[in-house]
N, C-alpha and C positions, 0 to 999 in steps of 0.2 A: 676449502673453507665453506661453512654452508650460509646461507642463506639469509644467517641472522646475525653476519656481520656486523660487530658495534661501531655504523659509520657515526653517528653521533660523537661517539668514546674517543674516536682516531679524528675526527676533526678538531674538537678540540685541543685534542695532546698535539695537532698538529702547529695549531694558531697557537699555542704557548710556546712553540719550538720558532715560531716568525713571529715574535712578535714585533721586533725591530723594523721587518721587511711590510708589515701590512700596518703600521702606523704611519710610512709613505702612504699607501694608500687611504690609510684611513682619513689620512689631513687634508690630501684629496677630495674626499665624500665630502668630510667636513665644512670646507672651505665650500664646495659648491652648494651644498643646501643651505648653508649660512647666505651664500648669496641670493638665491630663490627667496630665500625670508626676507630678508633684506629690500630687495626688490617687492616684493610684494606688498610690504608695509611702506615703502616709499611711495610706491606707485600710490595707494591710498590715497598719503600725506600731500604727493605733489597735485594729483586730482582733486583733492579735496580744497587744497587752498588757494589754486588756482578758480574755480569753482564759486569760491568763497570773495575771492576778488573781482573779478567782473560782475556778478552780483550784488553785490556789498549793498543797494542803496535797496532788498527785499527785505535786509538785515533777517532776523528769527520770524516772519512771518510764517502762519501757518495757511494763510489765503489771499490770493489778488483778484479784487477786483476791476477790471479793465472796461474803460469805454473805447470801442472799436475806433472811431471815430471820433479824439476828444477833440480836435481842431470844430465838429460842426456843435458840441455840446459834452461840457463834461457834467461831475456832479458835483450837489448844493450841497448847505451843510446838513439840510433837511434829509437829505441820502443818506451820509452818516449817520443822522440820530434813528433811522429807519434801518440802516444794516444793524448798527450796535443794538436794538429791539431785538433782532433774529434768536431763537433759545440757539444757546451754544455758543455766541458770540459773546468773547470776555470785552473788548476794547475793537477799535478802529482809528484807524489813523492815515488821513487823505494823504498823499505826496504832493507835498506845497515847497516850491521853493521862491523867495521875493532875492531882490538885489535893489541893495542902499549902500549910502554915503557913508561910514562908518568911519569913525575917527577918535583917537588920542591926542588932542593938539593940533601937529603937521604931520601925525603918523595916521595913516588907513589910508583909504579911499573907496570905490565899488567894490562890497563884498556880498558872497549870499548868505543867505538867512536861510536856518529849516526851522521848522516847530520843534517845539519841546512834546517827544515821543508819553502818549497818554501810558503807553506799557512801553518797559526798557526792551521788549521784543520787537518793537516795530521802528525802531532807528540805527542806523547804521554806527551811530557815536555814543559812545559809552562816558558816562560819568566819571571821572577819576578824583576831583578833588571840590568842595564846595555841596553845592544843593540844584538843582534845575528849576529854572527861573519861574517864578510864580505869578509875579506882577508883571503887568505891562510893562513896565519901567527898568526890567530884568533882563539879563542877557548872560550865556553860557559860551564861552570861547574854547574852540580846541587849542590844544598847549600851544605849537605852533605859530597861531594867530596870536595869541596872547602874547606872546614872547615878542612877536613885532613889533605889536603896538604898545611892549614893554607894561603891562598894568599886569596886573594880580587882582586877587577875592578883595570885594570891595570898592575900586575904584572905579573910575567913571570916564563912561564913552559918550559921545554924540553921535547920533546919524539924521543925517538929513535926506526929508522924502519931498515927494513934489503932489499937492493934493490938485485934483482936475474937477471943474464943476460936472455936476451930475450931468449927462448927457453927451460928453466929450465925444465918446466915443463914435455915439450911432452918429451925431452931427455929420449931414451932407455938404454942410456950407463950408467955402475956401480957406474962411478964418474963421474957425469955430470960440475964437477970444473975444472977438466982436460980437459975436451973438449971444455966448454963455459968460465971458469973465476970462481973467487972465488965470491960470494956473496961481497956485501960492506954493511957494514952500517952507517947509518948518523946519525946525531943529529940535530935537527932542532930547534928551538926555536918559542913560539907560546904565544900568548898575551892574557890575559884573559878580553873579551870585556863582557861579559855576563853572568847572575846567573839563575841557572831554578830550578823550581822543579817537581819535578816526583809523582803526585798527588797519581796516581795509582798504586806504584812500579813495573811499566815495567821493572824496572833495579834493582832492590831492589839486586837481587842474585848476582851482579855483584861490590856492593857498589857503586852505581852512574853511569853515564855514563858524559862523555864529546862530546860536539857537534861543528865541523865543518862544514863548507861550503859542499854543495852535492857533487859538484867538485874537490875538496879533498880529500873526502873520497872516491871517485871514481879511483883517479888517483892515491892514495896510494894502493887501493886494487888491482889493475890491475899490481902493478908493482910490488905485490909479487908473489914466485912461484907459491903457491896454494892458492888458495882463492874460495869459494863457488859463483854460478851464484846465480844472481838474481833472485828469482821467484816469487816474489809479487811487486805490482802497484799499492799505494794507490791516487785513485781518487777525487777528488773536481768539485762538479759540480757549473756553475752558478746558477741552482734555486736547491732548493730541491725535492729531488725524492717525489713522491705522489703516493700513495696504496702500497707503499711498496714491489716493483719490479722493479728491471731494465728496462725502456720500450725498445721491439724489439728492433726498430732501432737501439737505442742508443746503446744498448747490440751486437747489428749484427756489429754496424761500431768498436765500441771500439774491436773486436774481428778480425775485415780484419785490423786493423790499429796495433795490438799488432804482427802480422803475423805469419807464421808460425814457432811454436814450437816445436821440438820433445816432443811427449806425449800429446802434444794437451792444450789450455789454456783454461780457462773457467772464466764469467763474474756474478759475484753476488755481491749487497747490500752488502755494509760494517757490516750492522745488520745480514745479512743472516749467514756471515764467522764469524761474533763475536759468534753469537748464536750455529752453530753445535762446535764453539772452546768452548765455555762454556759447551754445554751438553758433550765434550769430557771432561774435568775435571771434572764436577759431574756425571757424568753418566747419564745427559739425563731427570734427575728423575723431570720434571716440576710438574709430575701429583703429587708426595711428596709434594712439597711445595703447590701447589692449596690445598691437603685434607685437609695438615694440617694448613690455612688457615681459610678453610671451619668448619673444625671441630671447633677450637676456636671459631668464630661466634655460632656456634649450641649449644657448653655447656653452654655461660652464658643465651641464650635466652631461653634454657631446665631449669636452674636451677630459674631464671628468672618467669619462665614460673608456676612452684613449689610457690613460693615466692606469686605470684599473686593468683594464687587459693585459700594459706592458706586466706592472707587478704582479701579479698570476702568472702570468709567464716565466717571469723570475723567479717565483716558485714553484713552479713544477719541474723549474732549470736546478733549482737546489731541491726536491726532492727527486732526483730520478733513480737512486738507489734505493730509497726508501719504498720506491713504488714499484720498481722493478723486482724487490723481497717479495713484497704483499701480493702480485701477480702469480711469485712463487709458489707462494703457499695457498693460492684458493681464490685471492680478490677478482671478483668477475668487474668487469668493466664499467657497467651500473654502479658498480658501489663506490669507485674511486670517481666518478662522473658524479653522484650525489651530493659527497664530501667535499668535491671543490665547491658546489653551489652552496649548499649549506653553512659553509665557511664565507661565501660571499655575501648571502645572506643575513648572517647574524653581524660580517663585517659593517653590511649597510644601513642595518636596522641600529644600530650603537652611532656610527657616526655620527647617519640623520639626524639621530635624536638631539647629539651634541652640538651641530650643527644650527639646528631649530633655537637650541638656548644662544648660542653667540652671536648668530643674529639677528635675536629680541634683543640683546645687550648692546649689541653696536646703534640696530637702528636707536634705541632709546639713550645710550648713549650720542650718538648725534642728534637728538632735538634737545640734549639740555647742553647742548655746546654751540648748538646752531642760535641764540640770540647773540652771542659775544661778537657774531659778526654782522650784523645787522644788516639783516635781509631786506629789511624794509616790509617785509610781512607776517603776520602772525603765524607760529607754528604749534600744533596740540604739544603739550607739557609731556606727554605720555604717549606712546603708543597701543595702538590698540590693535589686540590680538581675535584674527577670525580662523574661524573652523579653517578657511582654504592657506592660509599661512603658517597653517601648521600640519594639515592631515597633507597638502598636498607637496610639500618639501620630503615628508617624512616617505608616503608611498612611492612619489618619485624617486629620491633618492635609493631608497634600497632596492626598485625598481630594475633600477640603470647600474648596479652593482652587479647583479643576479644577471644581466643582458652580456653585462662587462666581459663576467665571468666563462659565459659557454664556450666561448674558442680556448681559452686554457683549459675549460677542464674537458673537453674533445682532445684536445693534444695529452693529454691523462692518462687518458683509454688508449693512446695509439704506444703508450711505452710498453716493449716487449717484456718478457720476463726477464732477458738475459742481455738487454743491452742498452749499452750508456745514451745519453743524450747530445742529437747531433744537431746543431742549427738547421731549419729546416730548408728546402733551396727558394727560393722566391720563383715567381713565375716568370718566363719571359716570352720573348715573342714567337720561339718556335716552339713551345708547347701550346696543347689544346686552352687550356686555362689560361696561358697569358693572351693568347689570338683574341679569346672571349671575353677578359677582361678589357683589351683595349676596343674593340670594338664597342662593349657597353659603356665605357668611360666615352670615348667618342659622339656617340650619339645621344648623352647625359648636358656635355660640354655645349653642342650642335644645339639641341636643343633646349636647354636651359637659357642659354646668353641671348636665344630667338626669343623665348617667351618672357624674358629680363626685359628686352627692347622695345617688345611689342607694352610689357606695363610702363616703360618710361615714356611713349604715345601713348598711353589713355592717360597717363596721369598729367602730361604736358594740355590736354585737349580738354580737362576740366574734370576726368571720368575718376577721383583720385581712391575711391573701394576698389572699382575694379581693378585699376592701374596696380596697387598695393598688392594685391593678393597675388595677378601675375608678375609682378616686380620680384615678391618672399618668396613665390614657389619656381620661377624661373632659376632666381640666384642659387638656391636650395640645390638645385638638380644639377647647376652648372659646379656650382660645388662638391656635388657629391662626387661629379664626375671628375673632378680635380684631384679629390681626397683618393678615389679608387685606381686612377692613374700613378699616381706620386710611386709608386711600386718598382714601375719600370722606367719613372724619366727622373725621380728626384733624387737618387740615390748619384744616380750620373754629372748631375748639377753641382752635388758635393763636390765629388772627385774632380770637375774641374774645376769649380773655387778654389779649391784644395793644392793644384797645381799652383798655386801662385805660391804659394809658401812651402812646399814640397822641398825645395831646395835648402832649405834651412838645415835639414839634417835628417838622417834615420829616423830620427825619432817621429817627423812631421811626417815624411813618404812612408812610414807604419800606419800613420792615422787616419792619410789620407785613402791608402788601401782597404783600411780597415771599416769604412764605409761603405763598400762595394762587396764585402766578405758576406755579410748579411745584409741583403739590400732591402726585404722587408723589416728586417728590426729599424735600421736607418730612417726608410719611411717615415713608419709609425708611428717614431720621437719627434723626426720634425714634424710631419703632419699636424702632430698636435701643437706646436706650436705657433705653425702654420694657422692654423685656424684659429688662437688665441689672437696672434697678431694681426689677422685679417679682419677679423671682428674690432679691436681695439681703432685699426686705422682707418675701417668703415664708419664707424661712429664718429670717431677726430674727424673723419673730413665731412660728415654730415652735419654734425654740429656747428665745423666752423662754415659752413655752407650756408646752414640754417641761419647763423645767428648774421650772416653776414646778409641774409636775403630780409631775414626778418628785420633790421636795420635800415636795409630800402623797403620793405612795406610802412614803415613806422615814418619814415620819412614822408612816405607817399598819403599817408594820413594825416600824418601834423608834420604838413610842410614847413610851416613857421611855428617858432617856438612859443612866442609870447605875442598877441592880439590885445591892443589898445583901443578902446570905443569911446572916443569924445562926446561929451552930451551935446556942445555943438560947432558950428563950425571955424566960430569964432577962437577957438580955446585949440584948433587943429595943431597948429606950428608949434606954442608953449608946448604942449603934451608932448610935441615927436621930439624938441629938444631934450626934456628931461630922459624921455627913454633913449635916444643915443647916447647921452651923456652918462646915460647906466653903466657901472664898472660892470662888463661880461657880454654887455650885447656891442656884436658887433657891426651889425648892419640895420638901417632900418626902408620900409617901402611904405605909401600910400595906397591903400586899394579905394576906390571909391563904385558905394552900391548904388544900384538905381534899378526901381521895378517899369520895364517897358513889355512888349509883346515882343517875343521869340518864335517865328516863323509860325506866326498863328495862334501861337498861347499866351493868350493875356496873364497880366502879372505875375509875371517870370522877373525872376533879383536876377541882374547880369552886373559882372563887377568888372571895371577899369582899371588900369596898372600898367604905367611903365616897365616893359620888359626887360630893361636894365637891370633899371634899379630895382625890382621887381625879383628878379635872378639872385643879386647878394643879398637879398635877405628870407630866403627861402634854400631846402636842406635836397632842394629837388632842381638846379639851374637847367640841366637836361630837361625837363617838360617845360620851363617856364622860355626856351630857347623856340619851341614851336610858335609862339602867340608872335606874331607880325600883324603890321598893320593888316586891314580886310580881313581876320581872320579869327574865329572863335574857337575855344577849348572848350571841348563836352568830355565828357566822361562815357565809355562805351553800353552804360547803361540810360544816359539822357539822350544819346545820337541816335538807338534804339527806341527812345520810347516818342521822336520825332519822327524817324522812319529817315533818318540818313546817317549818311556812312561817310567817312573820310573822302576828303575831295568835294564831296556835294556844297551846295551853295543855300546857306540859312538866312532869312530874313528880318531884320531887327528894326524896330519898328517902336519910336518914342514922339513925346511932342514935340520935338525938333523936326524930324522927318524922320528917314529907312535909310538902311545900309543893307547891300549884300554881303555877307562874309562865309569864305571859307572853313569848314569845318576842316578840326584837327584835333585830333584822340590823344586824351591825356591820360593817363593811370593814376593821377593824384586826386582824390575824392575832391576836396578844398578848392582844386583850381579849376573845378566845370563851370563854365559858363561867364568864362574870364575871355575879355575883350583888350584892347589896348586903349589905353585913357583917351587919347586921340580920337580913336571912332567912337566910344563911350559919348564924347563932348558934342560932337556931330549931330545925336539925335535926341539928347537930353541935358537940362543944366540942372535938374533939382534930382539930387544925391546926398550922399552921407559915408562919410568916410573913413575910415577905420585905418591905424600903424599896424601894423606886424614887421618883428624885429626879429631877427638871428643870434641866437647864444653861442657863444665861441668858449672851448675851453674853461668851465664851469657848471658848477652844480647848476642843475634850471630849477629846482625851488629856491635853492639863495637870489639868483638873478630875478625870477619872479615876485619875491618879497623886495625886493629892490627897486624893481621897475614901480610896485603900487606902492613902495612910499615917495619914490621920486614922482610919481603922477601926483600923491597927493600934496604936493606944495605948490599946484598950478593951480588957477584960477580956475573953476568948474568944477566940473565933474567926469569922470572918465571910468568905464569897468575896463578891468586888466583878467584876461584868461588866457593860464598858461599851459598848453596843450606837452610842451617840453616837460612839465617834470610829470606829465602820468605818461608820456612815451619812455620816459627814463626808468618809472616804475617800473612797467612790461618789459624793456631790457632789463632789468634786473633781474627780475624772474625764470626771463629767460636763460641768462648765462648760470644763474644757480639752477635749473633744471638741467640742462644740457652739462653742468659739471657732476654732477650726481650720475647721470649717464657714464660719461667717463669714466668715472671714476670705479665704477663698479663693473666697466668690464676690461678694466685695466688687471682685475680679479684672475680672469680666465688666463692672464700669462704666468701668472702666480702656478695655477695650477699646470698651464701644461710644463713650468720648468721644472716641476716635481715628477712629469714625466718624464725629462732631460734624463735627470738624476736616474730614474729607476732603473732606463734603458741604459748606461753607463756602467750600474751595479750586472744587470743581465750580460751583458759583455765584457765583462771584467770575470763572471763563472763561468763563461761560457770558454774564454780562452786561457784557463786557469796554464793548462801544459804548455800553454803558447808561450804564455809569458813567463814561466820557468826557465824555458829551454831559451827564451832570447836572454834572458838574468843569468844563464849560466855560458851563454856564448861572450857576455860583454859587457850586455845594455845596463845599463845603473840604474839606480833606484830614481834619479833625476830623471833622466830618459824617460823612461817607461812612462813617468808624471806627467810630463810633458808630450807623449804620446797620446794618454787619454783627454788632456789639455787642449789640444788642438781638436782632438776627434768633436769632443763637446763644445768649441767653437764654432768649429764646422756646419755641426747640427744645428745649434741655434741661429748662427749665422744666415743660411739657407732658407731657414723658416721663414726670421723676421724679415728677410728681402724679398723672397716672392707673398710672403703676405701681406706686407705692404703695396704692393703693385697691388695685388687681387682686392686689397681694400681699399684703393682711390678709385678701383675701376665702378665697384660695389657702392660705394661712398656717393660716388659720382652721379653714378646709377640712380638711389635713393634720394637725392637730392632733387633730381632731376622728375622723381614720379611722386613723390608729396610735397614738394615745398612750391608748387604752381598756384597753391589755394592763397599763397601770402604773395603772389604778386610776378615780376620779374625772379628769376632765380638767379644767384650768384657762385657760381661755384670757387671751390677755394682747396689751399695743399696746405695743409697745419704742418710747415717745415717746424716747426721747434719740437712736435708731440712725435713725428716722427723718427728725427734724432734720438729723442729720448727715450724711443720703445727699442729700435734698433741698438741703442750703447748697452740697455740693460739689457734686451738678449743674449748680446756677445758676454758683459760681463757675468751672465747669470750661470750663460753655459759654460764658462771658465771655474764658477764656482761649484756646478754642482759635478764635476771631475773629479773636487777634490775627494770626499770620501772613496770612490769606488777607486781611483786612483792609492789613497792610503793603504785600502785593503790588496790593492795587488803587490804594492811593494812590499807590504807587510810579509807575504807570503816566501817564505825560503825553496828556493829554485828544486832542495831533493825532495824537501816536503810535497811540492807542486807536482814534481814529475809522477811522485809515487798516487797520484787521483788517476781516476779510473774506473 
């Protein structure tokens, strides 16, 4: 044949002759770049609104302006009408928040107040129904709120403020009432023109917020005694910024126009100030979410990649006549070498493609099914399609076809002209090749699980990039070396699970043989499922690790759920009845503040609490168990920034007199610098005292909206902030990220049991005379069913049990080298997920027998014997 072979011509007429056998594979391709897209446009969505909720209070800012320093001076309003002068500046709008009496009757109590946003860009709360308040006498409730204090558009609130004589503040004197006037307070009345809502719970911890005019809320914060300076400036520009930097200029003038600040002010991107506030809540970890990204994409185009070799193989197992003719007559070895790629080729490039479109449709299809469940967070209406969600699914994908393909179509080039196709022998340990392969699988294993270990020490030790990197490239290699072994020990593994049901009949001691007959085909199948499972079970246990660790960080942050702050001391006991008597809370403590000197640092707040009662009403008893009498709780950042360490002896020092106490390391931000009420009394009596209560089995914003109206039916005044339902939010988020996870690589066992299947059909032509001559000794059409029934138990069986093990071990792993940034880690065995991937492998593998099973019974025992 010369030279000008029509491989093109014969490829095609080949792929019309499989089309049945490469639409296996093709569902494969498909299924895996659908997942690639999929992920990629998730990963977006979940970055992005993750992103968007720790943020939330920059809202559409396209600038922040920041006093380094606002505690020694922030800015006037006179700053504002000087930035908003700047060209280019549309609007500005200072971050002001007050806290008033707010009430319906007997319903409010302490709520806060933001301004009414000058551009609907620089607020966090969106308008939904009504107008934004124009008058002083005007007020704007989120739904929420409103729904509390049961009023609608129209109706009317009271809040009462407390006005302080001019000079309250700077006053040196004991009783600055005797010298200036008694404080007054007023009652005002204020009209509800407006309903918003708070997409992103900027306010969530607070139940709501209400919003007045900027001028109001300016003029009421100045004309209390104390009240915090402003120190942020959120900006609107006329056009938007472009490359994603402040330009000079604009940056140099807003900077001469905000003027001089004590501490110095600085000009950055609303994005810039969103992004270092978000990597301060996650800790930074982008390169976490990029791997683990990255990785998802890799296992289904790894398992993917398994899938596609087998069926190649299974094709060139059904053409070996075909190819052993064309050898005949001329085909050099190149040209049947070309024809497979080429056929893998155009196979991957159609899939891809099909691929790309299903899933756009899914992801888009889950954001218009994802409000029905109420996330509690806003999600884009739409997806949004980039160059890399589509170019790189599409190259990948056909990529890893074309990769798939080379070992079949090398076994292409190796059929003789004149003879049939024999399974080929696997390696073992006394040839050169298998010596080679275990020795490299060996020291793949050896040192893989070394440099897995050494990343679960850096990331234990704080170090969590580097930890990471060697954690993915350890596991990788210790993997690979699993995957390149499986040859010579998994096939074995079969056979003896396999023994345990052997006994059942002929037909089961066929199948179980039958796995040892080709022990790399055997391999292969499970392998790939292998890896589907072990990915699946590393994730299930990192997740539930994760979310279990992240449960104790959130606890370790908002210890207590709900914080009661009496106006004063008088009103203590009333206040703490009403909130025990809350349906939901279950416990409540006293903590009582007082500013004295801490081993040298004057006014330092150190808080008192019985450690009892202290324990039942906190989500952390374990740290709150260290505080005994003599003994103070730092936080390993404040025992540092003292210069002592656990065991050392700190000095507390009030107008009573001093205490020596021993230090003791707490990991609860909340409870640094918490003493026991006892030594507290010791060296001070003038304090101020604050409830925190325990939520038991209940929503914590119902309980929170509970707790402030049961506050408000007591005499005084009290502000109520519920730390519990924005730690509930963040669990939220979390378990629907982490299920999204799951869930998509629950995908990869999808695909590799399409590899089950393929390698079932390859052993079903492979023993076509086998199975004749056993039809025509005996065996029945049941038999033989039940034959490959067992065999494809087997396989799957095999899989999903050692890759379950490899995935707790990997899981473990993981857990153990990023989740150090959230606190203590918790490791955890998700028995129900496991169950469940284990039932459906065995069931899967029982089903995908049946086709290749049908086809072999189909086959008439003289018809069979006559192949050849």
């Amino acid at each position: 044949m010369s030279s000008s072979f029509p491989t093109a011509r014969l490829t095609l007429a080949q792929m019309r002759r499989s089309v049945g056998r490469l639409t296996a594979a093709g569902i494969a391709v498909v299924i895996s770049t659908a997942f690639v897209a999929v992920t990629l446009l998730a990963g977006g969505v979940i970055q992005g609104t993750t992103h968007d909720m720790v943020a939330a209070e920059y809202a559409q800012a396209d600038v922040v302006v920041s006093a380094d320093s606002p505690d020694q001076g922030g800015f006037t309003a006179d700053t504002v009408d000087a930035v908003t002068a700047v060209d280019g500046v549309e609007s500005v709008q200072p971050v002001l928040s007050w806290y008033g009496d707010l009430r319906n009757g007997g319903k409010g109590g302490y709520q806060v107040f933001a301004p009414v946003p000058e551009d609907p860009r620089l607020s966090p709360l969106e308008l939904t129904d009504g107008t934004w308040p124009a008058a002083g006498n005007e007020v704007a409730l989120t739904s929420k709120l409103a729904e509390r204090l049961e009023v609608g558009l129209g109706d009317q609130l009271s809040v009462k403020r407390t006005l302080y004589p001019d000079g309250w503040a700077e006053s040196q004197a004991e009783d600055p009432a005797a010298e200036l006037g008694e404080p007054k307070d007023v009652t005002e009345t204020l009209i509800v023109s407006g309903l918003t809502a708070d997409p992103y719970g900027a306010y969530t911890a607070f139940g709501g917020a209400a919003a007045v005019p900027a001028a109001t809320l300016e003029a009421w914060s100045t004309a209390e005694a104390y009240f915090e300076p402003v120190g942020e400036l959120l900006v609107a520009l006329d056009e938007p910024l472009s490359g994603g930097s402040v330009p000079a200029a604009l940056g140099d003038a807003v900077q001469a126009a905000a003027g001089e600040v004590e501490g110095g002010v600085s000009v950055q991107t609303a994005e810039a100030v969103a992004t270092a506030k978000t990597a301060e809540q996650t800790g930074g970890q982008d390169l976490v979410f990029l791997v683990f990204v990255m990785t998802f994409a890799a296992i289904a185009l790894l398992i993917a990649a398994m899938v596609i070799t087998n069926t190649f193989q299974v094709l060139v197992a059904q053409r070996t006549r075909t190819l052993a003719l064309l050898r005949c007559i001329g085909a050099g070895t190149s040209q049947l070498y070309r024809s497979v790629l080429l056929e893998a080729a155009i196979l991957g490039l159609v899939a891809s493609a099909a691929g790309i479109l299903i899933g756009a449709l899914l992801a888009q299809a889950a954001l218009m099914v994802a409000p029905s469940f109420d996330l509690g967070v806003p999600l884009p209406t739409a997806i949004t399609l980039t160059w890399q969600s589509i170019v790189l699914p599409l190259a990948v994908g056909t990529g890893v076809t074309v990769l798939a393909a080379l070992a079949p179509a090398r076994s292409a080039t190796r059929v003789a002209p004149l003879a049939a196709l024999r399974p080929s022998d696997a390696p073992t340990l006394r040839a050169r090749a298998g010596r080679t392969r275990l020795v490299i699988s060996l020291l793949c294993l050896v040192g893989g699980f070394a440099l897995l270990g050494l990343g679960v020490v850096l990331g234990m030790r704080e170090s969590p990039q580097l930890g990471l990197v060697a954690a993915v490239g350890g596991g990788a290699v210790a993997f690979f070396g699993v995957v390149l072994s499986a040859v010579l020990w998994l096939p074995r593994v079969a056979a003896f699970l396999g023994a345990l049901v052997a006994r059942t009949g002929p037909a089961s001691r066929l199948a179980v043989a039958n796995t040892l007959r080709n022990p790399r085909r055997t391999a292969a199948t499970s392998t790939a499922l292998l890896i589907g499972v072990t990915l699946v079970t590393m994730m299930s246990t990192g997740a539930a690790s994760a979310r279990m660790s992240a449960d104790t960080m959130l606890d370790e942050r908002y210890p207590y759920d709900v914080s009661v702050s009496p106006s004063s001391p008088e009103y203590l006991e009333d206040v703490r009845d009403a909130v025990a008597g809350t349906s939901g809370v279950a416990a409540t403590a006293t903590v009582a503040n007082a500013t004295v000197t801490l081993d040298g640092t004057a006014d330092s707040t150190v808080t008192g609490a019985d450690p009892e009662e202290l324990a039942t009403a906190v989500r952390v008893p374990g740290e709150v168990n260290r505080l005994t009498e003599g003994s103070i709780l730092l936080t390993q950042e404040a025992a540092d920034s003292l210069s002592l360490a656990a065991g050392d002896e700190a000095t507390l020092t009030g107008p009573e007199g001093s205490l020596d106490l021993t230090v003791a390391i707490t990991s609860a931000d909340p409870l640094n610098r918490f003493v026991t009420a006892a030594d507290l009394a010791h060296i001070t009596d003038d304090s101020w005292t604050d409830i925190w209560a325990h939520i038991s089995g209940s929503d914590a914003a119902t309980v929170l909206a509970d707790v402030q109206d049961a506050v408000a039916q007591v005499d005084g005044e009290a502000f109520v902030m519920g730390p519990a339902a924005q730690a509930a939010q963040f669990r939220q988020v979390v378990d629907v990220i982490l299920g999204i996870v799951v869930g998509l690589l629950a995908v990869a066992v999808v695909i590799a049991l399409i590899g089950v299947t393929n390698t079932l059909s390859l052993s079903v032509i492979e023993r076509t005379k086998e199975s004749a001559t056993l039809r025509a000794i005996g065996l029945s059409k049941e038999q033989l069913r039940g034959m490959l029934a067992v065999e494809g138990v087997l396989i799957a069986g095999v899989g999903a049990l050692l890759g379950i093990v490899l995935g707790l071990i990997f899981g473990w792993a993981g857990a153990a080298t990023v989740l150090p940034l959230l606190g203590d880690v918790r490791y955890a065995v998700p028995w129900t997920d496991l169950g469940a991937v284990l039932g459906i492998a065995l069931l899967a593998g029982l089903l995908a027998s049946v086709l290749p099973a049908r086809a072999a019974a189909r086959t008439s025992p003289v018809a069979a014997l006559g192949v050849e």
